[in-house]
N, C-alpha and C positions, 0 to 999 in steps of 0.2 A: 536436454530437457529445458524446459520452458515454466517459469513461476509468475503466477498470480500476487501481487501481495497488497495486503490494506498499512499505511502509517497513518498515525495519530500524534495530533500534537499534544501534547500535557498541557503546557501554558494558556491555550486557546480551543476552540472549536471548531475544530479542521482535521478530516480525515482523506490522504491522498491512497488515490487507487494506483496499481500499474502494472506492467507485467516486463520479465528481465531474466533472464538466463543465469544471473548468479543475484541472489537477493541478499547477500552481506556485503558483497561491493558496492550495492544500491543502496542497501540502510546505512553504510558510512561514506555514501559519495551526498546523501541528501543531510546526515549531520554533523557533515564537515560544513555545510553550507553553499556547496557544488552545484548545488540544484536550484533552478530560478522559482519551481515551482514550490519548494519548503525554506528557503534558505532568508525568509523573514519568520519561522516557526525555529525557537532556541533548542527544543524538549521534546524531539519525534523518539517513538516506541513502533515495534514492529507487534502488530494487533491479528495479524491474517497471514499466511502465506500457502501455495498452495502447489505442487507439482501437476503440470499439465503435457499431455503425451504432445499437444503440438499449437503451434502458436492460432491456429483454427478455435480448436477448444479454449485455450488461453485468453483470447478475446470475449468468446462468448461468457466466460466468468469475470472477465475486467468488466464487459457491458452492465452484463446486472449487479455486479456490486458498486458501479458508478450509478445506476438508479436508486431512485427515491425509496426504494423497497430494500435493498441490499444496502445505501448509506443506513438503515434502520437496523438492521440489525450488525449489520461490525459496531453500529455507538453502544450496543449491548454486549458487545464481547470482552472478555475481563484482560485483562493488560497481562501480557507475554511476562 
């Protein structure tokens, strides 16, 4: 299976999208500091995540929650 998931940063205003095959590996490889794209964010929380039947569909839910429409409402979702 294939996951969708949104992190948030606590300390700042930054929400990273992305999609990964096991999503606890991915939340402790980005706050370990692993990751180039969080690893200037101290204080990521897992906000979204989402099981998708195939990296097809998986996309098309990364795309719209990297849109302007889908960044709007994960900043409305209450913290994991």
């Amino acid at each position: 299976m294939i996951y969708v998931y949104a992190l948030k940063s606590l300390d700042r205003n930054y929400i990273h999208v992305g999609q990964t095959e096991s999503v606890l590996i991915r939340f402790r490889q980005y706050n370990d500091g692993e990751e180039k794209t969080t690893c200037y964010y101290t204080s990521i929380t897992l906000i979204f995540s989402m099981e998708c039947k195939d990296r097809t569909e998986a996309g098309n839910y990364e795309k719209f929650n990297k849109s302007g429409q889908g960044k709007e409402i994960l900043k409305h979702r209450n913290l994991c």
